[in-house]
C-alpha positions in Angstrom: 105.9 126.7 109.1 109.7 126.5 108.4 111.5 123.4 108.0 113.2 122.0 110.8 116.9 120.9 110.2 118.9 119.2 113.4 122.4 119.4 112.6 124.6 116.7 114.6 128.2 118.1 114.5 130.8 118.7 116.9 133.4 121.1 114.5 131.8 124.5 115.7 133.5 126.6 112.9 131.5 124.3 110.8 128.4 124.2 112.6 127.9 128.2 112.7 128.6 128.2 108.6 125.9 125.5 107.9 123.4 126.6 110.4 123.7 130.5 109.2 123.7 129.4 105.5 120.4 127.2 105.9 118.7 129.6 108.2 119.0 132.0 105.2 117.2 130.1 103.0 114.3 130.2 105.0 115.0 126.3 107.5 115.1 126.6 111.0 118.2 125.1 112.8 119.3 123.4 115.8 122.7 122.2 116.8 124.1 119.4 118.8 127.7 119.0 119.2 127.2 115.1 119.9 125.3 111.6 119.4 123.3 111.4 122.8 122.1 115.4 122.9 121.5 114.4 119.1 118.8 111.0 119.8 117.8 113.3 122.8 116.5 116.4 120.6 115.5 114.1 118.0 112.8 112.6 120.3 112.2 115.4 122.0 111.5 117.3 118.7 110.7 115.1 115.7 112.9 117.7 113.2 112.2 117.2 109.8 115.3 116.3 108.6 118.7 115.4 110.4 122.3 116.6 108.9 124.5 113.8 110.8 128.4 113.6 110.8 130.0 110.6 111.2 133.2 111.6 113.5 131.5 112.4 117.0 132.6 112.6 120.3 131.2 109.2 121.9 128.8 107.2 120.1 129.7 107.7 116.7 127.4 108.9 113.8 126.8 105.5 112.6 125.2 104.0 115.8 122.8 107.5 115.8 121.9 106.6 112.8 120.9 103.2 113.7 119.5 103.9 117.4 117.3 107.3 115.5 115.8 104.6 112.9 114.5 102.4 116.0 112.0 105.3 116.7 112.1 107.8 113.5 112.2 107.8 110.0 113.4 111.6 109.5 115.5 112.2 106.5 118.9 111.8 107.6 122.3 113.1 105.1 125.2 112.5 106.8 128.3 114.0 106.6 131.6 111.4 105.7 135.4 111.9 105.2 136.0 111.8 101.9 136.9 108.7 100.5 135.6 106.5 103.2 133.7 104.3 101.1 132.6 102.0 104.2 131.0 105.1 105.9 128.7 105.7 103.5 128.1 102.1 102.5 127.2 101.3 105.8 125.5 104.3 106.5 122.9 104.0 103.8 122.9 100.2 105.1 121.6 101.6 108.2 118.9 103.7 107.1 120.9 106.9 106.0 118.7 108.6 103.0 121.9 110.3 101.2 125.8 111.1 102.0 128.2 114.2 101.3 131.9 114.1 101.6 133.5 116.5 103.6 134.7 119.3 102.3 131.7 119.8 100.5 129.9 123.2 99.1 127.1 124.1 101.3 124.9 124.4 98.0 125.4 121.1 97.1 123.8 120.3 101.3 121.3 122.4 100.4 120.3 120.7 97.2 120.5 116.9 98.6 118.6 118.4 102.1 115.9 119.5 99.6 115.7 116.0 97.6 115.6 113.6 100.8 112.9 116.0 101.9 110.5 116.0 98.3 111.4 112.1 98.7 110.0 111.6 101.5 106.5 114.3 101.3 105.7 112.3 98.4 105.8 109.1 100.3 103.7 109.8 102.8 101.2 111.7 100.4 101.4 108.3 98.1 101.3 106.6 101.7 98.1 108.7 102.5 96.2 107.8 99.0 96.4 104.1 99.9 94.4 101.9 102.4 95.2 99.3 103.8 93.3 95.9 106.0 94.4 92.9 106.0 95.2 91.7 102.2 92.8 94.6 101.1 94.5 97.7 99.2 92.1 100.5 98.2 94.6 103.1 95.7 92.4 106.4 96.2 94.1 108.3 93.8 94.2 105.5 91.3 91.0 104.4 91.7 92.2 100.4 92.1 91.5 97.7 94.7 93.9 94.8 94.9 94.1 91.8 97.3 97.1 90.1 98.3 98.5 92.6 95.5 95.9 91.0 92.9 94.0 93.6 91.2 90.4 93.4 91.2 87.8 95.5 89.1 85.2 97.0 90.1 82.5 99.9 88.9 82.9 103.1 90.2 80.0 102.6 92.0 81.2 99.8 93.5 84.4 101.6 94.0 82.6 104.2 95.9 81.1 102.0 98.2 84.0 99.8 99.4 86.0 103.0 100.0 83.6 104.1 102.4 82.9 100.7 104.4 87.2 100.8 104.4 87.1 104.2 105.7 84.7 103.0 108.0 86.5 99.8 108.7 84.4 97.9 112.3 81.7 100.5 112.1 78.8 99.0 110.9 76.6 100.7 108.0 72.9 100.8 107.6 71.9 101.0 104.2 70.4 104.2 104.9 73.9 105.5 106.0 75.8 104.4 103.1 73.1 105.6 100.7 73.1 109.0 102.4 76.7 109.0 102.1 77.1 108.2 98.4 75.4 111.0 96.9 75.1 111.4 92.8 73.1 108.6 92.0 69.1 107.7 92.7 69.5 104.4 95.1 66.6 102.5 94.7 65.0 101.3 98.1 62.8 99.1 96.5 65.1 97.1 94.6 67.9 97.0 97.2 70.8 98.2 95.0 73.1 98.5 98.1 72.6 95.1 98.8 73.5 94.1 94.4 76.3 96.0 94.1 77.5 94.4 98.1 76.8 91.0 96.3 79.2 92.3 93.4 82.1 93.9 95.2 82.1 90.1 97.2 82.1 88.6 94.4 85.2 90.6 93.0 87.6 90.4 96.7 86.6 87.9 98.1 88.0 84.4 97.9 84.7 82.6 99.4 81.8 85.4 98.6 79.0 83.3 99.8 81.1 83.2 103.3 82.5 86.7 103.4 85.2 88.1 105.9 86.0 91.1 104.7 82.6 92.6 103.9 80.3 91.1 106.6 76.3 91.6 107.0 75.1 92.0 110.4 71.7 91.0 110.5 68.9 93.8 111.0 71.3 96.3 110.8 73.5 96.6 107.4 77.3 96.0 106.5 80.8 96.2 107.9 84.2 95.9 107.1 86.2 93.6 109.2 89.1 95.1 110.9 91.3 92.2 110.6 94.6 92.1 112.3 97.7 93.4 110.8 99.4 90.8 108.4 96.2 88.9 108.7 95.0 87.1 105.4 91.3 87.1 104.8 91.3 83.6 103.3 92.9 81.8 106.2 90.6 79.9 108.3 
């Protein structure tokens, strides 16, 4: 699927240049000629990125920029008189991800259109590899647990296992369930290894582990991860 560019300009010679030269590199394009048809597309649409002038007719490109961040985080460059240092100051203030001075090559558009947007896929994929409840942070990709931004170590095993009571999170898990689910390694029924290595990841995150609140044991049935609320801090009463 084709990268979605919403350019928010109201020069037309200008606006038929930049939209022709990024539709032939493979984005698709819409125009708007001013702030309001601008927010209005942008919620409508949820473009990718946003090329955003600052001289518009009405609200200016500033006060987009500030009323888009109240509901998106697209990628926003926007598009400045040349040495209007306070545009572009306050801009990035704002929430503006990058700046060009007009006149400016459209090459060098495309290049900053194509850094905002590698920026931003690799924050939500680093977003993605990380989970997060309460002061709990569970790094997939890494492999590391921290609480309150503490890190605490764990086997792999025990890794594992508190990965998939997070992913889990207010379901609770038999022992069957999590054995079943953690495949690669004999569990021993009779000696209760879920409930050892349970004991052992308390022991690492917890702050009280003989009164847990973030792995919980519901009686006759197994284990759970508490959903706490967000901003919640497992060690307050």
């Amino acid at each position: 699927m084709p990268t979605r560019v919403l350019l928010i300009d109201d020069d037309a010679r200008l606006v038929e240049m930049l939209g022709g030269y990024l539709r032939t590199h493979g984005y698709q394009v819409d125009c708007c000629g001013d702030g309001e048809s601008g927010l209005q597309a942008q919620r409508r649409t949820g473009y990718d990125a946003v090329v955003l002038d600052v001289m518009l007719p009405g609200i200016d490109g500033l006060e987009v920029c500030r009323r888009m961040r109240a509901f998106s985080q697209v990628p926003i460059v926007m598009l400045t008189a040349r040495g209007d240092d306070m545009d572009r100051i306050v801009g990035i203030e704002i929430g503006a991800d990058d700046y060009l001075p007009k006149p400016f090559n459209p090459r060098e558009l495309l290049a900053r259109l194509a850094a905002v947007l590698r920026r931003t896929r690799a924050g939500e994929h680093q977003a993605a590899d990380r989970l997060r409840l309460g002061p709990l942070e569970i790094d997939r990709g890494a492999r590391e647990v921290r609480v309150r931004g503490q890190r605490r170590e764990l086997t792999g095993r025990q890794f594992d296992l508190l990965l998939l009571l997070a992913e889990r999170a207010g379901r609770v898990q038999t022992r069957e369930q999590l054995m079943d689910a953690l495949k690669g390694e004999e569990w021993d029924n009779v000696d209760r290894s879920i409930d050892v290595h349970i004991s052992r990841i308390r022991q690492a995150i917890e702050d009280d582990p003989r009164h847990p609140r973030l792995v919980q044991t519901v009686r006759g049935a197994g284990y759970v991860l508490a959903l706490l609320p967000a901003g919640a801090d497992a060690g307050e009463p």
